[in-house]
N, C-alpha and C positions, 0 to 999 in steps of 0.2 A: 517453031513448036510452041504450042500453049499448055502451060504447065500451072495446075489450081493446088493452090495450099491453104491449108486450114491455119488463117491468121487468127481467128480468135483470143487464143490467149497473149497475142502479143505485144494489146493495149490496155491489159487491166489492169485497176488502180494499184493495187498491191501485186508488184513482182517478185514472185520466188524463183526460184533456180529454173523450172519451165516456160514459166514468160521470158526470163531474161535470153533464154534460149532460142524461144522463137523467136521473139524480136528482133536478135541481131540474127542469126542464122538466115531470115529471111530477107533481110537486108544486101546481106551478103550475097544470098544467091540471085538477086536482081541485079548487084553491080559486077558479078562474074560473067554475069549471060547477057550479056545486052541485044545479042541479035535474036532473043527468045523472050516471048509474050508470056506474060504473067498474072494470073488469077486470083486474088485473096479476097479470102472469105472471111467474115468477121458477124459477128451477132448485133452488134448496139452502135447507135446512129454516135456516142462517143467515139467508138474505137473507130468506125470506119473515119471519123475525122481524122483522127489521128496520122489513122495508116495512110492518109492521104497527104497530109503535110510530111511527112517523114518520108515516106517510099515514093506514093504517087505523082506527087510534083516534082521532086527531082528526077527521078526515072521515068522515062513517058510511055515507056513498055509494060509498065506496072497497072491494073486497074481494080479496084476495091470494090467488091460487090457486098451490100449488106443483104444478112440472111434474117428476117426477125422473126424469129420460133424461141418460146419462152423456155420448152421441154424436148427436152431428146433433141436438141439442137443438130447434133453431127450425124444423129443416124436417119432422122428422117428428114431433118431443114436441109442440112448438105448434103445429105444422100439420095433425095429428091433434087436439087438443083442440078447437080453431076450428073443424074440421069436424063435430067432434061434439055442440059448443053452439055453434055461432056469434054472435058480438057483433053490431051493427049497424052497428058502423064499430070497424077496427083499425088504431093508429097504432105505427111500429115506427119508435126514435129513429136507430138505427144499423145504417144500410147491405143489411141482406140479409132479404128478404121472403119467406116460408115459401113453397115450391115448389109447397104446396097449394092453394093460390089459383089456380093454372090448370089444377089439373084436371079432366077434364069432370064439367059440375055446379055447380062452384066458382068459373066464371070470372064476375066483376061480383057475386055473392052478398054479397060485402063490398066496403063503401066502405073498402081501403086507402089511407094515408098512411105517407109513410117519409122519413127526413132521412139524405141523402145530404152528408156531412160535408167530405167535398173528393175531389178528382180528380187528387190529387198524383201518383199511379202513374203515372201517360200523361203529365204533362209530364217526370218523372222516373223512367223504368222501373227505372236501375239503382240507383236508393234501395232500393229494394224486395227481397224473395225471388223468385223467378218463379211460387214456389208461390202466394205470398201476391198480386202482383199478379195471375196468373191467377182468382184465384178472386175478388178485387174488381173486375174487370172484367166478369167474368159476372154477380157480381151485382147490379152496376147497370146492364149490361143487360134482366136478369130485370126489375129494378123501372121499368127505362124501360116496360116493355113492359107491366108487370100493375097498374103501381100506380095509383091512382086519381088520386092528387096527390102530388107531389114536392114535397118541402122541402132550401132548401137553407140556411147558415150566411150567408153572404153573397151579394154581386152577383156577385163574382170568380166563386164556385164554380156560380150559378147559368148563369152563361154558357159556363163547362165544360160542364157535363149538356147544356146544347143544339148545344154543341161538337160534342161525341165521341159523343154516343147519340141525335140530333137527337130529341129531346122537344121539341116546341111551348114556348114560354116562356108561354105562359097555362095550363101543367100546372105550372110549377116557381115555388112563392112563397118568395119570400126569409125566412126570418123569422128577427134577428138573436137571438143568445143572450144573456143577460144577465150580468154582470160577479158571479164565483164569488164569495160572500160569506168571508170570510178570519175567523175568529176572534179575537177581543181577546187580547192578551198582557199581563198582568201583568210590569214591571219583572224581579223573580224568575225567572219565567217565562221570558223572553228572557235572563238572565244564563247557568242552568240550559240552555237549550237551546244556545247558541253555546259553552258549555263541554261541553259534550254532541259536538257537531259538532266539536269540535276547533278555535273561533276563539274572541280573547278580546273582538271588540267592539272596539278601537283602530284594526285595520285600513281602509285605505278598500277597501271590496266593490263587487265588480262583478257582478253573479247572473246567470247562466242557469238557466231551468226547461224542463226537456223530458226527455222519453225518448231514452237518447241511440240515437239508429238516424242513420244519411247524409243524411237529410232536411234535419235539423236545425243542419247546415252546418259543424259543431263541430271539423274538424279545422282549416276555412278559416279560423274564431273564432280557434284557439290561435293560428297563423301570425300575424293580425293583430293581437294581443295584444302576442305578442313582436316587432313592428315599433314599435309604438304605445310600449314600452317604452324598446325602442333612441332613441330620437327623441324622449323627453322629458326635460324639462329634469333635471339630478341632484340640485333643490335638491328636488324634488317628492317629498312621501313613496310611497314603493314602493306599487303597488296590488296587491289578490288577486285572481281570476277565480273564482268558486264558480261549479263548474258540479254542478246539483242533476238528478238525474232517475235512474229507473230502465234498466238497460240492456236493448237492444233487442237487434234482427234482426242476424243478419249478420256477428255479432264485430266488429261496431262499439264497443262499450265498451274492448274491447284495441285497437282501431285508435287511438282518442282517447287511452288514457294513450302509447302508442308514441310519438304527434306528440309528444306532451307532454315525453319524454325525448329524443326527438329535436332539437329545439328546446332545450331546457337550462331547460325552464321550471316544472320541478316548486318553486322554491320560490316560484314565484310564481301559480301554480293548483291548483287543492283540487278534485279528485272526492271527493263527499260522498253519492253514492246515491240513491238515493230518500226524499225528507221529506213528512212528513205535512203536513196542513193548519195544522197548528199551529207545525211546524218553515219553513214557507214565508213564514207569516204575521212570524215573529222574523225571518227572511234580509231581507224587504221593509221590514220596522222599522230593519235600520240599512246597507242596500246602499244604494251613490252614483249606481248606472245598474242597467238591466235591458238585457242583450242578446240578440238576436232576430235573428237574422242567417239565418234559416230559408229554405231554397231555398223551399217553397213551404207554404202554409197554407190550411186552407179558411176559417178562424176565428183563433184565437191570442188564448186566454185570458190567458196572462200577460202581453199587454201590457195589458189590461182591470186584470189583477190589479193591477200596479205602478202603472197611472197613479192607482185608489184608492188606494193606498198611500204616493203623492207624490214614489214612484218617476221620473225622467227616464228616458224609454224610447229604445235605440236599432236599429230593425227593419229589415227590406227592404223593397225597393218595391216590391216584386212581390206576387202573388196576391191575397190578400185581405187581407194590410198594411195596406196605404196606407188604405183603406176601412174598416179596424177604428178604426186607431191618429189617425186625424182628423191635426188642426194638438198632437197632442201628442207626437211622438216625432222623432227625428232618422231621414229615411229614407235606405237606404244601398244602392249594389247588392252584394245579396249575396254575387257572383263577385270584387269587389273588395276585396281582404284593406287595399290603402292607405285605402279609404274605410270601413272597417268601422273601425278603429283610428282615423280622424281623429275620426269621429263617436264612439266612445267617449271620448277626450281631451277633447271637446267638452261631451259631457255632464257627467263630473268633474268639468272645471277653470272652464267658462265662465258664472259665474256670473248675469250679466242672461238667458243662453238658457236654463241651468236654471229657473230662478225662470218664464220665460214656457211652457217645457214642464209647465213641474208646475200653471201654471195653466189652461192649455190640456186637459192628459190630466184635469185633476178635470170640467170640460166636457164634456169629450167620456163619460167615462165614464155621464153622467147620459142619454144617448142610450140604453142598454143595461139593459131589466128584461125578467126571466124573463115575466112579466105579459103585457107587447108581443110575445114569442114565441108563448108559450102559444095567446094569441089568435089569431093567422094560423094556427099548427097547428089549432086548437079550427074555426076556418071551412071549412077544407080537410075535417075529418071530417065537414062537417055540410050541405058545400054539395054540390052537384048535375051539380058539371063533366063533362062526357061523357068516362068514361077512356078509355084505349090500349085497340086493337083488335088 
């Protein structure tokens, strides 16, 4: 069977939670399938390298077609090529399925599959651009309607899609992602990196990882920070907030240092940018808590990431939280800045809870391989469900 996926995103320089998705997802499903032909599509003569040292040379099932179209990439560059060789089944990781698949001729020719990531825009519109939510709502309309099977990150997000675009729930399978593999850090390595970042390692850290965009609840964070601070005791050594991520939509990254100076709290939290996998891997090596305080998730890799890491996690309880982060993190409602702060205080200071979340989160974490993904996607491409009409 020849099965084409849309690799694109899953050799961009900067990986957020959807690249690191496909990247390994796709990986995964090359070394599950080995007696099945494989297709990927990619845009820039970079990634097709890439995907080629990584997948295509050790897999020899694997073969990397580059697509170069500057605009409208997937609906007319891959939606034109799929028409013109068609695979037997195409699985696209993120959100938006070439427009060519309904047109006459085209409709049912291919068994698609597509993983719809989360539905965050419709519980929270004004997170969003209206450009950007308009155009995600159509196209998980489009994919309610053309796709063959739907995939989603978790149960939360999968009850969304039958929410908002009522898709039958025996179109939509769950299949959770597995916990981003973080790289070994050399002693050196982490000295070099935290002098790098501007920390010397003495501090007690507190990490956020995210993009920063309104989602991600980050001015709510700072507020409950500087309460959390007010309210602890003076013999306690001062803590930092490292908040890590690339900045988002919206002039949200100016919004987040403004609270920051507004508040009086720049010398007690650190905007640090965007860190590589290597610079996330050191933050995770010597932070006291991971905070998570995110209005809504479809997934939320970094608490995956931290509970490996032996990280004490403290998230929301809402969307797909609670259902990622198991019995290891401290859950909080995100709206409330007192309980955001009490449960970081918690994580710090309270030694028998940390010790049971750290052993808890290494638990839970073992619930979560690319593999167990792979395969629920790998059945969707290969089974027979009667799609949308």
């Amino acid at each position: 069977m020849i099965i084409g996926i849309d690799a694109s995103r899953s050799s961009g320089t900067i990986q957020t939670g959807t690249e690191q998705y496909s990247r390994e997802v796709i990986r995964a499903l090359v070394e599950i399938a080995p007696h099945h032909r494989f297709w990927l599509y990619t845009r820039s003569a970079q990634g097709a390298h890439t995907l080629a040292m990584d997948i295509e040379q050790p897999h020899r099932q694997a073969h990397v077609q580059l697509i170069r179209r500057r605009r409208l990439w997937t609906h007319i560059g891959l939606g034109m090529e799929i028409m013109r060789r068609p695979p037997e089944a195409l699985f696209i990781p993120a959100h938006v399925l070439p427009v060519t698949l309904a047109l006459p001729g085209q409709a049912g020719r291919i068994r698609s599959v597509i993983t719809l990531h989360d539905i965050g825009y419709r519980h929270f519109p004004s997170a969003h651009p209206w450009q950007q939510r308009l155009y995600l709502d159509w196209s998980a309309r489009f994919a309610a309607r053309h796709a063959s099977s739907i995939v989603a990150d978790s149960e939360a997000t999968r009850q969304d899609i039958h929410r908002f675009y009522r898709v039958p729930l025996d179109r939509i399978r769950v299949a959770y992602p597995g916990a981003v593999r973080l790289p070994n850090v050399s002693e050196d390595q982490r000295r070099l990196t935290l002098g790098r970042l501007g920390l010397d390692g003495s501090q007690t850290i507190v990490l956020h990882v995210g993009t920063l965009q309104p989602r991600k609840n980050l001015r709510r964070l700072i507020r409950a920070w500087g309460r959390m601070l007010e309210n602890s005791p003076a013999e306690l050594p001062a803590p930092l907030l490292v908040l890590a991520g690339a900045p988002g939509w919206g002039g949200e990254a100016a919004r987040v240092q403004a609270e920051i100076q507004a508040q009086g709290l720049s010398h007690s939290i650190r905007l640090i940018g965007y860190i590589t996998e290597e610079e996330k891997a050191v933050l995770l090596s010597v932070a006291r808590a991971l905070a998570f305080p995110s209005l809504h998730e479809g997934f939320g890799f970094p608490v995956l990431e931290a509970q490996s890491a032996g990280v004490p996690v403290v998230c929301s309880n809402t969307s797909s939280l609670p259902e990622v982060a198991g019995d290891g993190a401290i859950l909080v409602n995100p709206l409330d800045e007192q309980a955001i702060g009490n449960g970081l205080f918690q994580a710090m200071h309270d030694a028998a809870l940390r010790s049971r979340l750290i052993e808890a989160g290494a638990r839970n974490v073992m619930r979560f391989t690319w593999q167990a993904c792979a395969r629920v996607i790998f059945e969707a491409l290969i089974s027979h469900v009667p799609s949308a009409t």
